[in-house]
C-alpha positions in Angstrom: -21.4 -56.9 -121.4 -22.7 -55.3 -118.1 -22.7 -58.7 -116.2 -19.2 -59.5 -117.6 -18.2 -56.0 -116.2 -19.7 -56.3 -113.1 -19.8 -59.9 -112.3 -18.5 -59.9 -108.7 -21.3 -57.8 -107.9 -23.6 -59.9 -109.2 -21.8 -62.9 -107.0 -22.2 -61.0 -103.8 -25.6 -60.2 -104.2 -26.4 -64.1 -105.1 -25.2 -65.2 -101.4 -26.8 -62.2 -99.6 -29.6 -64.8 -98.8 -26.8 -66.9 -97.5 -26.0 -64.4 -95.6 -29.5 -63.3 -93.8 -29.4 -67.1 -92.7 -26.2 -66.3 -90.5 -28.4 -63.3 -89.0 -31.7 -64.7 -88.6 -30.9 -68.6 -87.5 -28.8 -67.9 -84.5 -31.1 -65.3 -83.4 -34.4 -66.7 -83.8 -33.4 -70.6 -82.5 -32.5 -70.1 -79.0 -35.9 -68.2 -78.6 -37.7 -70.7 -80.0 -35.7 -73.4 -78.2 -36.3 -71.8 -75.0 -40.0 -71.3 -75.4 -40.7 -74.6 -77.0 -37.4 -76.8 -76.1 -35.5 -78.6 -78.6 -38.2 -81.4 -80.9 -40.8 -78.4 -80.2 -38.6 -75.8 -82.1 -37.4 -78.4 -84.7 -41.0 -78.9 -85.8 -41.7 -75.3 -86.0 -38.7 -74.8 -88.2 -39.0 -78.1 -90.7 -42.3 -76.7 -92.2 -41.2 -73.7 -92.6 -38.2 -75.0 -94.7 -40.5 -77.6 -96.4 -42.6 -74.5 -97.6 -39.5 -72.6 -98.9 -39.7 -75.3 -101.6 -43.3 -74.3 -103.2 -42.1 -70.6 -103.4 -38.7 -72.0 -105.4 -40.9 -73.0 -108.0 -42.8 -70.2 -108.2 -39.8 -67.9 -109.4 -39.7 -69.8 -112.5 -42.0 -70.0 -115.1 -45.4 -71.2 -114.2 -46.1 -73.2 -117.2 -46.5 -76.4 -115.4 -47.3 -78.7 -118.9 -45.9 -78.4 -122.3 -48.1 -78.8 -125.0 -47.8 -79.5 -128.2 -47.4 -77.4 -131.1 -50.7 -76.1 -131.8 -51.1 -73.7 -135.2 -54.2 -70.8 -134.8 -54.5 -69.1 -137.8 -55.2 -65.3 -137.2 -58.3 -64.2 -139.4 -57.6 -60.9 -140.7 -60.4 -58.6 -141.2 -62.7 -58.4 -144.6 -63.6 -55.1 -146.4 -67.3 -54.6 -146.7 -70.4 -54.8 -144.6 -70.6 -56.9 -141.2 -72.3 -59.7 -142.8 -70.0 -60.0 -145.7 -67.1 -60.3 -142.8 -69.1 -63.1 -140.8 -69.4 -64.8 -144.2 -65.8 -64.6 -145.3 -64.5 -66.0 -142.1 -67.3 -69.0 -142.0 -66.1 -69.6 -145.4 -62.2 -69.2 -144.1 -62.5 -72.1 -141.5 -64.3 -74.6 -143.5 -61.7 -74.5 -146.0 -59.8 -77.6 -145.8 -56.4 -77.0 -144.4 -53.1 -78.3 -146.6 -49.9 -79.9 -144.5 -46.7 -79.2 -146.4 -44.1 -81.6 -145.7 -40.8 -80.6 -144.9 -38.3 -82.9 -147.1 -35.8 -84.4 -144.8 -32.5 -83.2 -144.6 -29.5 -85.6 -146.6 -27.1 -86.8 -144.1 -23.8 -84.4 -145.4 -25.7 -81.6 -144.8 -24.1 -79.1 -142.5 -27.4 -78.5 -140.1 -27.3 -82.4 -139.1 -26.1 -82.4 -135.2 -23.2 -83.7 -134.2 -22.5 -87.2 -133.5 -22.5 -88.1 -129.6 -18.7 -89.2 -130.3 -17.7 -85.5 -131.2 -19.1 -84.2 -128.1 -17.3 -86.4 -125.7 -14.2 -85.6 -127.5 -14.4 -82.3 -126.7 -15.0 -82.7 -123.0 -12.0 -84.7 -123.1 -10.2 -82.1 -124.9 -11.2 -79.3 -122.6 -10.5 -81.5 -119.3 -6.8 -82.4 -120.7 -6.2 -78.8 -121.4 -7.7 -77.7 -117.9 -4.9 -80.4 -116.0 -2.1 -78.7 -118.0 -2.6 -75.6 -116.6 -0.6 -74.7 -113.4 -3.9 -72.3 -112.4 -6.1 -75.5 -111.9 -4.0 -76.8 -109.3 -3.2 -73.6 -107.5 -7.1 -72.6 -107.6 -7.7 -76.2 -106.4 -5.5 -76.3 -103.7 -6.4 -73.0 -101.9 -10.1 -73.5 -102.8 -10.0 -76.8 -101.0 -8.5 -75.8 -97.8 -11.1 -72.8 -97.8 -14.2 -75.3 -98.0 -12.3 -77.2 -95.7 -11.8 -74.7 -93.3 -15.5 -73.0 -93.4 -16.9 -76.5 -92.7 -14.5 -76.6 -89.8 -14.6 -73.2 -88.4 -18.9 -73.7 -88.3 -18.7 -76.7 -86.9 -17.0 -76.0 -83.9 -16.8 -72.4 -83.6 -19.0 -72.7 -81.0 -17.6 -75.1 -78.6 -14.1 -73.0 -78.6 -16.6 -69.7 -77.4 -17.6 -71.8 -74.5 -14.2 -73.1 -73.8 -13.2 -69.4 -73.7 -15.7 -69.4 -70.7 -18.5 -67.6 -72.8 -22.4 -69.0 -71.8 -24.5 -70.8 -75.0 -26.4 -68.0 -75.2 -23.2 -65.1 -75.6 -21.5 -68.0 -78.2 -24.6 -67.4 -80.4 -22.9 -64.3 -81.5 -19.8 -65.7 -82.8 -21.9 -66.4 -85.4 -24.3 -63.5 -86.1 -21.0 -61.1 -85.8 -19.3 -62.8 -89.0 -22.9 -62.6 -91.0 -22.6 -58.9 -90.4 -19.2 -58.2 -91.7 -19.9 -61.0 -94.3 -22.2 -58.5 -95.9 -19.1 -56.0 -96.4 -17.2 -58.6 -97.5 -20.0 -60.4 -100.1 -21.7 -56.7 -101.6 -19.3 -54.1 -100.6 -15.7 -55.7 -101.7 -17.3 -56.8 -104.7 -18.4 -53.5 -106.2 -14.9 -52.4 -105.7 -12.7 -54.5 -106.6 -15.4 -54.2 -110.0 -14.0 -50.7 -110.8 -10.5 -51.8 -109.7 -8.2 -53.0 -112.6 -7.4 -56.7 -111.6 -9.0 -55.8 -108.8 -10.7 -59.4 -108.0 -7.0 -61.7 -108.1 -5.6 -58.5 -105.6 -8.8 -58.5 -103.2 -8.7 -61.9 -103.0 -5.0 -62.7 -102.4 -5.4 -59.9 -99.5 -8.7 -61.9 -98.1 -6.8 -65.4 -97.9 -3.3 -63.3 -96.5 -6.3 -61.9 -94.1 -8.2 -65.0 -93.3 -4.8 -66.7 -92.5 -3.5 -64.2 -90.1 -6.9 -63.9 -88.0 -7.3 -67.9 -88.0 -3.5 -68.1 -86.7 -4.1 -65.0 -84.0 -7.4 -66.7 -82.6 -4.5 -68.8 -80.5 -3.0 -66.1 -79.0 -5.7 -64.8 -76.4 -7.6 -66.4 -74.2 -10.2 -63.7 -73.8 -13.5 -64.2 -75.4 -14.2 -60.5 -76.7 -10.5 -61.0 -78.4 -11.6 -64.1 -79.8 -14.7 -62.9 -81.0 -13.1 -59.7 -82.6 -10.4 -61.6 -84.4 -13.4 -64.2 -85.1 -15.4 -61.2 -87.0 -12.8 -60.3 -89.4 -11.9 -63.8 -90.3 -15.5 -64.2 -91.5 -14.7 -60.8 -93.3 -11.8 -61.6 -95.0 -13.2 -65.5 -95.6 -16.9 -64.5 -97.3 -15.1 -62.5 -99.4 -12.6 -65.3 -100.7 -15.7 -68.0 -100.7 -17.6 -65.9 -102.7 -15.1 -65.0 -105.4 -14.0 -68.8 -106.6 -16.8 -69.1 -109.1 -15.8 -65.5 -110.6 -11.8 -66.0 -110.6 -12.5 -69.6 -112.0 -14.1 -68.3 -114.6 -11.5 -65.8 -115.1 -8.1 -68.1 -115.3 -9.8 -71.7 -116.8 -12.6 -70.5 -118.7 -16.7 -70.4 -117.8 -16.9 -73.8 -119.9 -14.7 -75.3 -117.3 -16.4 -74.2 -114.1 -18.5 -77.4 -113.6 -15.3 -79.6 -114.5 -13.1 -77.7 -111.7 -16.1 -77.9 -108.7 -16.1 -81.7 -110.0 -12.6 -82.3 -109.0 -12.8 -80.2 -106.0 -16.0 -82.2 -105.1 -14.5 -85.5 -105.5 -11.6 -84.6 -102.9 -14.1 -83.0 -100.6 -16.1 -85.9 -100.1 -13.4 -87.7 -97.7 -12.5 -84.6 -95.7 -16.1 -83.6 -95.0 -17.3 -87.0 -94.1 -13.5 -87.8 -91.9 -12.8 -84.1 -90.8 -14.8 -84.6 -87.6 -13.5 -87.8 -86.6 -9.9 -86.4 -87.1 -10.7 -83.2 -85.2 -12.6 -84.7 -82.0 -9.1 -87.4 -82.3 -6.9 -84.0 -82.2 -8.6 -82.6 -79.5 -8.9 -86.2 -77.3 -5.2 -85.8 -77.9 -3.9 -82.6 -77.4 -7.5 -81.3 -75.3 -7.5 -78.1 -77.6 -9.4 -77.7 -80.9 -7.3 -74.4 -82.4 -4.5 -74.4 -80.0 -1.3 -75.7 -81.8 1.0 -72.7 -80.2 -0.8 -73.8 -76.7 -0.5 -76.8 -76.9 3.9 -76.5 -78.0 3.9 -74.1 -74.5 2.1 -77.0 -72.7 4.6 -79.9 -73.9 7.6 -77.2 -73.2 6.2 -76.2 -69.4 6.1 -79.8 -68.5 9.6 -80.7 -69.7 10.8 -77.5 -67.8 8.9 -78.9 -64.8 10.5 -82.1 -65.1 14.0 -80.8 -65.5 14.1 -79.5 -62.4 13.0 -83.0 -60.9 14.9 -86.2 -60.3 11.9 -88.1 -61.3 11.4 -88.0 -64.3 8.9 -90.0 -66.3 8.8 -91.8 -69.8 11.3 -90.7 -72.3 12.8 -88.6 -69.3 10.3 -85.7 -69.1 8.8 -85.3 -65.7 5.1 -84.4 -65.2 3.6 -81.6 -63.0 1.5 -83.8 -61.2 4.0 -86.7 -60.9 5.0 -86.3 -57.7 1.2 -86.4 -56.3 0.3 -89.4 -54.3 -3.3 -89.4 -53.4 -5.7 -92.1 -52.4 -9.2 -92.4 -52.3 -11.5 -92.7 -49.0 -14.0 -95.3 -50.6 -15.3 -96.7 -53.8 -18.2 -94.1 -54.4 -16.2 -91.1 -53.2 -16.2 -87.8 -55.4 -13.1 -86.3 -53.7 -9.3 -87.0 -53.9 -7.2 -86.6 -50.3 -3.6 -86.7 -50.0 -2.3 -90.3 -48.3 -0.3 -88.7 -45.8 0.5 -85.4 -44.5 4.0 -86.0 -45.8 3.1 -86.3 -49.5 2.7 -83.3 -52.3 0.3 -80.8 -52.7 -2.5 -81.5 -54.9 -2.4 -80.3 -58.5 -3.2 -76.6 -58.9 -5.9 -75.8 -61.6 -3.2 -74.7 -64.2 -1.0 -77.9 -63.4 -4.2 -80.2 -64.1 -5.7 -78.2 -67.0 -1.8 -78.8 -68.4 -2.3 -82.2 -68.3 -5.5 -82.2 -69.7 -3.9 -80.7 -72.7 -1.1 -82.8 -73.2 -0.8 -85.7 -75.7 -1.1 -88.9 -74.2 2.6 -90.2 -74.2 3.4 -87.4 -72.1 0.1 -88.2 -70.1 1.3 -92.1 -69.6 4.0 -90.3 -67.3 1.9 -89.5 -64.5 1.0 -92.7 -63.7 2.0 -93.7 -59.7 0.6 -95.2 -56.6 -2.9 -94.7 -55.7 -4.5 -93.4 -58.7 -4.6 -95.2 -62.3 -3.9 -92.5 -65.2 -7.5 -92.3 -65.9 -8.4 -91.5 -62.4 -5.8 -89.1 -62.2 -7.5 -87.2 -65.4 -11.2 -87.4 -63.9 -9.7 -85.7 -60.8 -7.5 -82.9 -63.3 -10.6 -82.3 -64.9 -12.9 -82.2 -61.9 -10.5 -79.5 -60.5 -10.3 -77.5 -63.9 -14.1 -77.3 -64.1 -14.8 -76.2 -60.6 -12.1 -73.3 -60.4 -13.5 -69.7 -60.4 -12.6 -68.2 -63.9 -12.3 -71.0 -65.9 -10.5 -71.2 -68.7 -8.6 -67.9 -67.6 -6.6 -70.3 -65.5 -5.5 -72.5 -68.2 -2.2 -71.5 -69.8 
């Protein structure tokens, strides 16, 4: 009765450890890193793990071996003098000791087990009446773009800090700063939406209305304390909903069904997570943005404005902003790009070339020209992009 009463509580408080690993790891790694480098820091850290195991066992029960069955029979005291006691339990233990056999129980009796048969039945049973319900799918659907999304979002949270212009050691925090508010959202939210009627299906419809909002508003900005703000309360509103699926599963299929649902979700899971990475580094070699799908819409519209006001335009009539660039290199080996003649346009300012790094690559097939080859003309976009002051501020 109490865990059924408070059961989101006792959800938050099983990933608290979860949490502490967000605290601790990207705390403790970049000074071990730093003092030890990389395989030195790695070793340190893999026993430590590998010890983590013996103390697991240790929580359970420490009977190691199961013996068998073995009967003592207590010997109750005797009335009388001390020697009439030693004598009655002497006598006591030699007795020989009489087995009664059970008789064995007649096949229609209603103790036998069930048959094998009737068991898988009723798995069947319980999975057909799970797919009939128009909860399974909902719950499956917004559970698999959440795992989907954390998985993401971990992955390469990092990266878009430093695209923001943030060093390795300052990105580091966009991942502590979550695993604080995660705590609120994994202990505190919990508790209350406990004393709340229905208070778990409204927290967590607000935490995935929340999550969404933040995720979408990271592409606004391109200011790394705004992107670390907005960053924290996405983890907020995000622990919260991770945490809850086992507890709202539980409330709309049933706690017999719980395995059977993380089975589906599992199976569909398996492609994403081993394919999402290949599909995201393909995105970004595309579009040269990882969360930028509003940046990336300004980008394509900036360079068809560009080439409207041009008579040159460039495949499928949309002019570049570099198009009109005809440059030449000195020699072979050299690591600079001149302009041909006196006569010919500027070179490409660092917004212009950062815009082509961004854009897909039909529109990128339209700066090809004399002089430079479309990959060379890339190399130089991002050369100039990398060595301008304030990077990425000067990106669009």
């Amino acid at each position: 009765m109490y865990f059924e009463k408070y059961k989101a509580t006792a959800t938050g408080i099983k990933y608290a450890a979860l949490v502490a690993c967000g605290l601790a790891g990207p705390s403790i790694m970049p000074l071990l890193v730093t003092r030890y480098g990389l395989q030195g820091a790695l070793l340190l850290v893999e026993p430590w793990q590998c010890k983590q195991y013996n103390w697991y066992c240790l929580l359970g029960s420490r009977c190691f071996f199961k013996f068998c069955s073995i009967h003592i029979e207590k010997v109750l005291p005797a009335s009388g003098s001390e020697d009439n006691k030693e004598q009655q339990t002497i006598n006591d233990i030699s007795k020989p000791q009489t087995q009664q056999v059970v008789p064995a129980l007649p096949i229609s009796s209603p103790y036998q087990p069930k048959l094998a048969s009737h068991v898988v039945a009723i798995s069947w049973k319980s999975m057909a009446a799970m797919l009939a319900k128009p909860d399974f799918y909902f719950l499956a659907i917004v559970y698999f773009a959440v795992n989907c999304t954390v998985a993401i979002h971990a992955t390469t949270v990092l990266d878009y800090g430093r695209d923001k212009g943030a060093l390795l050691e300052n990105a580091n925090y966009l991942q502590v700063y979550p695993a604080v508010v995660e705590l609120v959202g994994r202990l505190v939210v919990p508790f209350l939406s406990d004393r709340v009627p229905f208070g778990n299906c409204l927290f967590a419809a607000a935490g995935l209305v929340g999550s969404s909002i933040t995720l979408f508003g990271m592409t606004f900005d391109q200011s790394f304390v705004y992107f670390a703000t907005v960053n924290t309360l996405f983890g907020a509103c995000l622990g919260y909903v991770s945490c809850m699926q086992s507890v709202l599963i539980t409330n709309y299929l049933g706690l017999e069904r719980l395995p059977l649902f993380f089975g589906f979700v599992g199976l569909t899971l398996i492609p994403v997570s081993l394919g999402s990475l290949t599909i995201l580094g393909w995105v970004q070699f595309l579009f040269g943005v990882q969360y930028h799908p509003l940046k990336t819409v300004k980008l394509i519209t900036f360079s068809k404005e560009r080439g409207s006001h041009r008579n040159d335009g460039g495949v499928d009539g949309c002019g570049d902003p570099i198009a009109e660039v005809t440059t030449e290199r000195t020699n072979e080996d050299a690591a600079e790009v001149v302009p041909a003649s006196a006569d010919s346009a500027p070179l490409p300012t660092s917004t212009e070339a950062s815009a082509v790094l961004a854009l897909p690559h039909r529109y990128c097939s339209a700066i090809k020209g004399a002089g430079l080859s479309l990959v060379e003309r890339l190399d130089y976009a991002e050369e100039v992009v990398y060595n301008t002051p304030g990077y990425p501020a000067a990106v669009l």
